[in-house]
Every structure is written in C-alpha cells, then in structure tokens.
Short mmCIF file of the C-alpha atoms (twelve columns), coordinates in Angstrom:
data_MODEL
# 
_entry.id   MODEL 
# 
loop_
_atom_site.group_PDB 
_atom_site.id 
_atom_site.type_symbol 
_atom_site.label_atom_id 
_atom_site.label_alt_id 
_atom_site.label_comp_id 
_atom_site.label_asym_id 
_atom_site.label_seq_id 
_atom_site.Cartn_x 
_atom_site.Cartn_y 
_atom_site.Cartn_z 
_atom_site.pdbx_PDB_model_num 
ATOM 1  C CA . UNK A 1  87.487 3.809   6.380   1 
ATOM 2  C CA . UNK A 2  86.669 0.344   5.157   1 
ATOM 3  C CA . UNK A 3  87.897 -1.038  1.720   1 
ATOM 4  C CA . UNK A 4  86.695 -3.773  -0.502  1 
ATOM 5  C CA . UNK A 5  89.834 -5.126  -2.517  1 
ATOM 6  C CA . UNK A 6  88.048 -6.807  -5.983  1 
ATOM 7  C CA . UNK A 7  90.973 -6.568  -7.976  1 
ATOM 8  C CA . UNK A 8  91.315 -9.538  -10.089 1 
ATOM 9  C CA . UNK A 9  87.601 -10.314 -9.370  1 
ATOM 10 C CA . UNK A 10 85.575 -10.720 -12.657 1 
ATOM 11 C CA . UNK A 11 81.522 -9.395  -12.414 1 
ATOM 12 C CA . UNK A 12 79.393 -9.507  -10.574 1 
ATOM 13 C CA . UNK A 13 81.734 -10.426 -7.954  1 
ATOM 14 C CA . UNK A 14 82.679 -6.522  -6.983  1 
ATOM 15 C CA . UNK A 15 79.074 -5.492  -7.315  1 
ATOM 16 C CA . UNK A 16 78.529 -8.362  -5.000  1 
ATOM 17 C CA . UNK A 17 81.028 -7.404  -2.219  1 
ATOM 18 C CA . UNK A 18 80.468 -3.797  -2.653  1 
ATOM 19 C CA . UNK A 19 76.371 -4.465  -2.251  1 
ATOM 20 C CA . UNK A 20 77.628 -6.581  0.885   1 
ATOM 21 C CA . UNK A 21 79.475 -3.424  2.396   1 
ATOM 22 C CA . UNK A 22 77.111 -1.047  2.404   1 
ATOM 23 C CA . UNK A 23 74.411 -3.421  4.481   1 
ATOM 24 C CA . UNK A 24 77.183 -4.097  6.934   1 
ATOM 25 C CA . UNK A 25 77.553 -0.291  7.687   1 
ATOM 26 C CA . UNK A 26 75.438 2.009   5.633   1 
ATOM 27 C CA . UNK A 27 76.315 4.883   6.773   1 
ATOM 28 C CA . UNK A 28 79.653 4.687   6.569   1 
ATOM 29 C CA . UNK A 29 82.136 5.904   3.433   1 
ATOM 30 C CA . UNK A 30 84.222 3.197   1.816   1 
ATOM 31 C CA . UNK A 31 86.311 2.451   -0.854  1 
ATOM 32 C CA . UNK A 32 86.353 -0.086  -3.455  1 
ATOM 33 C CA . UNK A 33 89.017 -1.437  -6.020  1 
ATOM 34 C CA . UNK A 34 88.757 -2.772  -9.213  1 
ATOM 35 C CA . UNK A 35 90.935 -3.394  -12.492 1 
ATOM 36 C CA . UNK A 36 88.260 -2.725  -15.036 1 
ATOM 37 C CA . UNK A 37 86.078 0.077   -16.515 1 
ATOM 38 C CA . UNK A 38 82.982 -2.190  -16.427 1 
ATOM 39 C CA . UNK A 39 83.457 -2.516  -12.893 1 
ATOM 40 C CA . UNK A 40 83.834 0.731   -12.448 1 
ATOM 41 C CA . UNK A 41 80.860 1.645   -14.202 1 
ATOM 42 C CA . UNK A 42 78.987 -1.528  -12.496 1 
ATOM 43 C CA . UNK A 43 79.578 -0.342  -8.773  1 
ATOM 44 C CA . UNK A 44 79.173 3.342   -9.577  1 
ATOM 45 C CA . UNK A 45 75.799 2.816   -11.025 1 
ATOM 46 C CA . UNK A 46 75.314 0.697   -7.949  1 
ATOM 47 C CA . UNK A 47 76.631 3.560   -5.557  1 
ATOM 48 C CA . UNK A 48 74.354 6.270   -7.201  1 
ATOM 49 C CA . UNK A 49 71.010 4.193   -7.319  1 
ATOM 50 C CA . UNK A 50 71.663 3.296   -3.262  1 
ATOM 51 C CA . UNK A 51 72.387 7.002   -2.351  1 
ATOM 52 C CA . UNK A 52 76.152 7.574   -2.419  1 
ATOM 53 C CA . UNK A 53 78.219 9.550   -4.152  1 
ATOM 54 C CA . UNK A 54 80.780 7.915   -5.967  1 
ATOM 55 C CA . UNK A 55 84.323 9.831   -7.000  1 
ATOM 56 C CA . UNK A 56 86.777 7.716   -9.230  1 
ATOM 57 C CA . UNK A 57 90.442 7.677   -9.019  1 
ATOM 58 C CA . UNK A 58 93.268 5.987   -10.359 1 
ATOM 59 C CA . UNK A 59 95.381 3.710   -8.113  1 
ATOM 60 C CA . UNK A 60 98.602 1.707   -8.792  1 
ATOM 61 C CA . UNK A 61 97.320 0.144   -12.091 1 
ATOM 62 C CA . UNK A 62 93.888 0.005   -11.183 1 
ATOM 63 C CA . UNK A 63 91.036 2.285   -10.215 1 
ATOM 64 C CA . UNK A 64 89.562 3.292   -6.648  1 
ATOM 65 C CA . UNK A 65 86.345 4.487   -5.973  1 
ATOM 66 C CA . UNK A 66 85.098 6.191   -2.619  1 
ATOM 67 C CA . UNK A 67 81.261 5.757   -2.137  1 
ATOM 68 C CA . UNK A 68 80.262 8.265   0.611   1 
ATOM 69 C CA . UNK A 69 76.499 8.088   1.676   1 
ATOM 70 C CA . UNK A 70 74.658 10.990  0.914   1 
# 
C-alpha cells in the first residue's frame, strides 16, 4: 500500500500530493496523513468526488485516511 506523508504540510499542499497519487496508480488503495481537520475534510472531499471511499482514523497525533477506489 502506498502512503502520502503531508504532515506538517499546510493546504493545498496534501490535496496536491494526494491528487498526484491517485494519477500515478488509480487503482490502487492508499493512505494519506495529515495534522489538521481541514485537511482532512479537503482530501476526503477530494477522495469522494474522484471515486474512492475514504475511512478516517486517528494516528499518533494526527489523522490517517485510506482512500480505496471504488
């Protein structure tokens, strides 16, 4: 599984990187992580409106989220 670390990243930087990783390999499931809410909320909304399904999790101090294609 492939990971995009944008922890300590401000926006649009993970939106960026996350956008990135899904043309790379689009079929694959990844995870992303990110210290804020707003980032959360920015790559989810991303994830959902480019077919994946997006689960949220907290992970040492920050949050991870696992976008699997749909």
């Amino acid at each position: 599984m492939n990971q995009v670390d944008a922890r300590g990243l401000s926006c649009p930087i993970p939106v960026v990187r996350t956008r990135k990783a899904m043309k790379a390999d689009p079929n694959t499931t990844f995870t992303v992580l990110v210290d804020e809410m707003t980032q959360v909320e920015n790559v989810t909304r991303l994830g959902n409106s480019n077919g994946y399904e997006v689960e949220v999790e907290d992970y040492e101090g920050a949050y991870m989220l696992t976008l699997t294609p749909r």
